[in-house]
N, C-alpha and C positions, 0 to 999 in steps of 0.2 A: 837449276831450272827443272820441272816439273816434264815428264813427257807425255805426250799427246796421249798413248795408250795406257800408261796409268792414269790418269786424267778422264778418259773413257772409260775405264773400269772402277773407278770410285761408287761407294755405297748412293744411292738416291736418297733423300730424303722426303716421307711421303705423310700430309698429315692426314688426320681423320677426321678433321673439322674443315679442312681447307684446302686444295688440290694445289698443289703445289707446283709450277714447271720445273722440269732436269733442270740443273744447273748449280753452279757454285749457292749454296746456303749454310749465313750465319746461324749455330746451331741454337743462340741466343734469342733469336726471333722466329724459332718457327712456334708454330701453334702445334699442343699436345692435347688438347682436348678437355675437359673437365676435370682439374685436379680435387681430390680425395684428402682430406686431412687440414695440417696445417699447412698454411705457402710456407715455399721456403725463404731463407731470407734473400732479400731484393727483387722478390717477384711485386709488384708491383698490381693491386690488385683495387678497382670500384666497385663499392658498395652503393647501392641505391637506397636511401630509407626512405620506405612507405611511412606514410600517416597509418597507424591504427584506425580504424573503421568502427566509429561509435556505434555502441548496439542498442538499439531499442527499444525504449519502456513502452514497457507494456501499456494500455490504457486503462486510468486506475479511476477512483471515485475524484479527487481533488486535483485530477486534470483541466476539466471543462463541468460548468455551471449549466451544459445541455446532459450532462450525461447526472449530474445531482436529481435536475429536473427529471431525468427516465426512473431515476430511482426513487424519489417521490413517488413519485405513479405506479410502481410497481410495488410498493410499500404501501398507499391506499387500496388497491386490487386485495392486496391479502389477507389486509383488515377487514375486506369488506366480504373475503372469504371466509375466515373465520367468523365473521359475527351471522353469517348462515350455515355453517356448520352450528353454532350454537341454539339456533332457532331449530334447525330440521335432526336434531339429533338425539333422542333419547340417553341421559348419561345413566348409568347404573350406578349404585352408590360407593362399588367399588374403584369405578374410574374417577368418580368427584373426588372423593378421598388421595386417590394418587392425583389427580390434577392438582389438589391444593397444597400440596407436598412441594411441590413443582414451581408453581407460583410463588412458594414463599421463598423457596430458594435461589428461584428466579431474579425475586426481589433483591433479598441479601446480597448478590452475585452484581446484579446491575445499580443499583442504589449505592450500594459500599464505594463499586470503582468510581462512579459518577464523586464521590465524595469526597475519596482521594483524592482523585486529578483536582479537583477545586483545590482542596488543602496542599495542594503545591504549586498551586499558584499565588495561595497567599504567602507560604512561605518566600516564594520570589518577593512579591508584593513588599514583603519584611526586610527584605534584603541579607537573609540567611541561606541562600544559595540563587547563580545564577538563573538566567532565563535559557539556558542551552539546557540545566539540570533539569529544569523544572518542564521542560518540552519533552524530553525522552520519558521522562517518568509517566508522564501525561500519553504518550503515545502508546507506553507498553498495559496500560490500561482502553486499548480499545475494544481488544477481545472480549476481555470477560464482561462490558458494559452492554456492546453488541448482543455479547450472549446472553446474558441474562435478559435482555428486552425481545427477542426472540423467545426467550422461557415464558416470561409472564405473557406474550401474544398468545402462543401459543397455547399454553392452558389453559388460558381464560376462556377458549372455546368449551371445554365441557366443564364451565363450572356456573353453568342456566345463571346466565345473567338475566336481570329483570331490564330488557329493553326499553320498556313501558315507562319509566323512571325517566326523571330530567337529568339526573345525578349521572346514572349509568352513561348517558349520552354524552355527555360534558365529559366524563372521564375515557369513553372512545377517543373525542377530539384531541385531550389532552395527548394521550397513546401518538394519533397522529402530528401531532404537530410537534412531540418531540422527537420523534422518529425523524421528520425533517429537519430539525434542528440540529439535531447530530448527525446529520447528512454534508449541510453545507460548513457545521464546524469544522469537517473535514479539508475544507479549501481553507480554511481559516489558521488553523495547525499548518498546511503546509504554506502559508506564505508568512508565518510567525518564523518558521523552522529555516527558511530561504533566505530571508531580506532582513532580519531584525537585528541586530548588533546587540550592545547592553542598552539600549535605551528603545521602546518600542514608538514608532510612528502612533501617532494621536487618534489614526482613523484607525489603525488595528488595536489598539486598546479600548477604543468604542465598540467596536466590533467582539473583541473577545469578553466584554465586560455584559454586552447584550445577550451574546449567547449563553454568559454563564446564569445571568439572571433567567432566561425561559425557560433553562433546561432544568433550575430548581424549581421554580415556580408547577411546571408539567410535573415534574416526581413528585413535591410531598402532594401535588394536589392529586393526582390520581394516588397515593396514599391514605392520605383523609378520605376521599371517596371509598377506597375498595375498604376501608375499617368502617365508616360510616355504614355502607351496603351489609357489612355482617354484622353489626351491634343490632341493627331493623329489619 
């Protein structure tokens, strides 16, 4: 048997997480505080697993057909800036010369990719590469189609269009309206790139079949026009 005065003079155990009272204690259940490392074996230990927390996107052009529409608008604003920068602006014959420089490369730049991306749709069309192939390809050509039609807006400011003209006018329009065109093709590419399997739904091959016909229809014709404008 145990005596009462050893018994009184035994160690206390004391936690740091949990106050403990004097007394007999299993050394098995006291609480030690935040273990360090790995447990040991037969600790027994609950994990809680959180959900991850989806982050974000951003808000892009082919989210919402309200924000196509601000972009519209703000794409006729700067056309409509430039074509008074072209009126109110005396060009020196050095900056025409670079502006047409610019333009033409503009052309090449945005015309080319615009013509790729077709040529691989027809290749799908063919059925010599999927429709996932012929989407990425088509999307890593937005840049330089964007940019080159930012090229050709932009120079065209100093290179003294004749306003006066029906030609010139009709060729602004075109500018505008494929500028919208490939605004909302953007929602068009992203719900091809989403929904579409190997076979495309009937209303998005209407759809992507209309935009490819305006968006040729806008380039050779503002082409014809701006070589017609410089043969007269």
């Amino acid at each position: 048997m145990t005596r009462p005065d050893a018994e009184a003079n035994s160690p206390t155990l004391i936690s740091p997480v949990t106050p403990i009272t004097p007394g007999r204690v299993r050394a098995d259940t006291v609480s030690w505080g935040p273990m360090h490392g790995t447990p040991s074996r037969g600790t027994r230990t609950r994990l809680l697993s959180m959900p991850p927390a989806e982050p974000e996107r951003p808000v892009s052009l082919h989210d919402s057909w309200a924000i196509v529409c601000a972009a519209a608008i703000l794409a006729a604003t700067v056309l409509a800036v430039v074509v008074w920068i072209s009126v109110h602006v005396e060009v020196a014959p050095v900056l025409h010369t670079a502006a047409l420089f610019v333009h033409l490369a503009s052309l090449v730049l945005g015309f080319g990719g615009v013509l790729i991306a077709d040529y691989l749709v027809l290749v799908w069309v063919s059925g010599r590469s999927t429709l996932a192939e012929a989407m990425r390809g088509a999307e890593r050509l937005h840049l330089p189609i964007w940019a080159g039609l930012t090229g050709l807006v932009a120079s065209g400011a100093f290179l003294e269009p004749n306003l006066a003209s029906a030609l010139t006018r009709t060729k602004l329009v075109l500018v505008l309206v494929l500028t919208v065109n490939g605004l909302q093709a953007l929602i068009l590419s992203r719900r091809i790139t989403h929904g579409a399997g190997a076979q495309l739904p009937t209303r998005l091959t209407l759809w992507g079949a209309a935009t490819a016909t305006v968006s040729q229809m806008c380039w050779w014709g503002a082409v014809w026009i701006g070589f017609w404008n410089a043969e007269h």
